[in-house]
C-alpha positions in Angstrom: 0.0 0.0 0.0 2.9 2.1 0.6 4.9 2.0 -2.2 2.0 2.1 -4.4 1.5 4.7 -3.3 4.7 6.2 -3.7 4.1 5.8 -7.2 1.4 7.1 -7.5 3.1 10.2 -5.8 5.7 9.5 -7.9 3.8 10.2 -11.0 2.1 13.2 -9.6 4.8 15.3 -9.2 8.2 13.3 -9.7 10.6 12.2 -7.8 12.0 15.6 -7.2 8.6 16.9 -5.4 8.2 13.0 -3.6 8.6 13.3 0.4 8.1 11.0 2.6 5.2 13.7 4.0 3.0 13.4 0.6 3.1 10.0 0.6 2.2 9.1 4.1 -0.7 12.0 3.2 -1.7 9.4 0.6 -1.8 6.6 3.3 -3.5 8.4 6.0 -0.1 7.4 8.1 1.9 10.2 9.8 5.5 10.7 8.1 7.4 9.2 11.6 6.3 6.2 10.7 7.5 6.3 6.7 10.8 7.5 8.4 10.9 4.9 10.8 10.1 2.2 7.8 12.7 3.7 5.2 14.9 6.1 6.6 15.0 8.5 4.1 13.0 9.5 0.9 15.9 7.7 -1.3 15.6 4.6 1.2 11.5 5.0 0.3 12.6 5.3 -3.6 15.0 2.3 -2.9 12.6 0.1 -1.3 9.5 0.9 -4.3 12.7 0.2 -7.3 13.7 -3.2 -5.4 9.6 -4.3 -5.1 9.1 -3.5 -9.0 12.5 -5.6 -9.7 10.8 -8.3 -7.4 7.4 -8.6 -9.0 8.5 -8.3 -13.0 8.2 -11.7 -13.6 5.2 -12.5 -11.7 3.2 -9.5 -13.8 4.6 -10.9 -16.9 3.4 -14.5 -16.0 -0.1 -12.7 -15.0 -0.3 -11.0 -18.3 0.0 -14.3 -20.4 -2.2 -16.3 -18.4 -5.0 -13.9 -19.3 -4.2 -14.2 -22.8 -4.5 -17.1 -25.0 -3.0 -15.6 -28.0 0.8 -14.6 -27.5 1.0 -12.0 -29.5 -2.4 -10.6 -27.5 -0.5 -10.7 -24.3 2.4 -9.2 -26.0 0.2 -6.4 -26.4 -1.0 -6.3 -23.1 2.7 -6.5 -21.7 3.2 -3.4 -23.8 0.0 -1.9 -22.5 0.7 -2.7 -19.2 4.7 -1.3 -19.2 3.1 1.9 -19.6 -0.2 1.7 -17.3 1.0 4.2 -14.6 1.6 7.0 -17.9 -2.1 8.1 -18.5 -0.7 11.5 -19.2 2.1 13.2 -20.6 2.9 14.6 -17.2 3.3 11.5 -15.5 4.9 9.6 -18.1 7.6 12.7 -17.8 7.8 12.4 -13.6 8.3 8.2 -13.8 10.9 9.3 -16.8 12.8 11.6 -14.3 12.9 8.5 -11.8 14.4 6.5 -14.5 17.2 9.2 -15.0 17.5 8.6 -11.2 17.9 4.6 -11.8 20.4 5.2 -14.6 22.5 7.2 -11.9 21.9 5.5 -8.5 24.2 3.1 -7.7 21.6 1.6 -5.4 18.7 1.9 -7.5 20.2 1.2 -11.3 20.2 -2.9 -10.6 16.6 -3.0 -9.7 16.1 -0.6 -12.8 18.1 -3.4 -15.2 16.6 -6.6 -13.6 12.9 -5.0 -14.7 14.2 -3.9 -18.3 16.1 -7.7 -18.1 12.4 -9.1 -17.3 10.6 -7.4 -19.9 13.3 -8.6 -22.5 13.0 -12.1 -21.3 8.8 -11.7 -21.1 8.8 -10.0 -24.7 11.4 -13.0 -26.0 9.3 -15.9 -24.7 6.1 -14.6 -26.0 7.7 -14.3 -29.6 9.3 -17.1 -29.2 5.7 -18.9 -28.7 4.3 -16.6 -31.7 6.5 -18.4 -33.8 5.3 -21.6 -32.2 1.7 -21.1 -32.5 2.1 -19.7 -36.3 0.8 -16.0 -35.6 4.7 -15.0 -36.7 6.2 -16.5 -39.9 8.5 -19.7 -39.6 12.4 -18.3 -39.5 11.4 -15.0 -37.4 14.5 -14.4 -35.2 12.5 -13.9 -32.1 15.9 -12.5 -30.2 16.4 -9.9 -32.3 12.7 -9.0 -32.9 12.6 -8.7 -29.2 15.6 -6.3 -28.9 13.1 -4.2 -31.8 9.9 -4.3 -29.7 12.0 -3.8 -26.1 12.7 -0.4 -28.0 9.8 0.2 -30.0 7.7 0.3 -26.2 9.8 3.0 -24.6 10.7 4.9 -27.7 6.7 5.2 -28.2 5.9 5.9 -25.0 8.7 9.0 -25.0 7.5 10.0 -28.6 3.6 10.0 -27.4 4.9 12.2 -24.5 6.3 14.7 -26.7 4.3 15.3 -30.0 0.6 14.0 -27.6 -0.9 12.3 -30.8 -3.8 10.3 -29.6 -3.4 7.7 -26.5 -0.5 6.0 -25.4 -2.5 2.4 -25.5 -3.5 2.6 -29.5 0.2 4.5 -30.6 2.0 1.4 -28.7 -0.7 -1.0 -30.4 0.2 0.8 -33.9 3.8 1.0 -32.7 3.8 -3.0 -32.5 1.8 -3.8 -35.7 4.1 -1.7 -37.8 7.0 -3.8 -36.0 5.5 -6.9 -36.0 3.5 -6.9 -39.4 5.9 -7.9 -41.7 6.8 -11.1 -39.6 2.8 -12.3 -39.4 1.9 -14.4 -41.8 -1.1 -13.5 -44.6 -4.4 -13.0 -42.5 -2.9 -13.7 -39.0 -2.4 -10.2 -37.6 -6.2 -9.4 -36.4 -4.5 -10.2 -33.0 -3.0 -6.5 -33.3 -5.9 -4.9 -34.8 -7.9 -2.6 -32.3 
């Protein structure tokens, strides 16, 4: 309840404007007991980083369970990496904590083991698409998966800046221009809207 709650602070106002004050606000706790818990904001930012990095795979298991078509839940993971961005504003404030991961010595593996999760989530489900005959025979799923790894967070930071429609149908259009030309003919109503 706590750290979701930091995040959801987090994407309020970034982690530059996060205390420990606005989030135990958000809680209905007094902020003793946040600094009794964490320490310190950055121990609060630690502790929320290490919790994503612990639940990565879980969510991506979640995700394709609920799916029986893999490149569906592909499509879901992609929705899903980008839930807490409804706006251009908060996608910007959970950027800025990235910068922080990228920087943070204490915070950067938690940061790579959830990019390292999505990779191996995005590679399996490919690797199944290929399997199941929604991508074409001879696909490379590992280095399609390096291509739609990118294509997620590039269109996520390119929604946030020119604020063409939503972020959930430009990463769906983002992924069938990827993706198309490795469906075979008539198999891509999966990543049709």
């Amino acid at each position: 309840m706590i750290l979701r709650a930091a995040v959801e602070v987090i994407g309020r106002v970034g982690p530059a404007g996060l205390t420990l004050g606005a989030v135990a606000k958000e809680v209905g706790l007094v902020p003793g007991t946040l600094v009794q818990r964490f320490g310190s904001k950055h121990g609060l930012m630690v502790a929320v980083a290490e919790r994503s990095a612990a639940e990565a795979d879980a969510r991506y298991a979640r995700l394709r369970e609920g799916h029986p078509s893999p490149l569906a839940a592909l499509a879901a993971l992609a929705a899903e990496s980008m839930a807490a961005m409804a706006t251009p504003e908060t996608f910007a404030n959970h950027l800025a904590f990235l910068c922080l991961d990228l920087t943070d010595p204490q915070l950067r593996p938690y940061a790579l083991a959830v990019h390292e999760s999505q990779g191996r989530a995005i590679r399996a489900l490919l690797d199944e698409a290929v399997s199941a005959g929604e991508l074409r025979a001879g696909t490379d799923p590992a280095a399609l998966a390096e291509s739609v790894q990118a294509i997620i967070a590039g269109t996520g930071l390119a929604w946030a800046l020119d604020r063409r429609d939503t972020l959930p149908r430009r990463l769906r259009a983002a992924l069938h221009a990827v993706l198309s030309p490795h469906v075979p003919p008539g198999g891509g109503a999966v990543l049709e809207e």
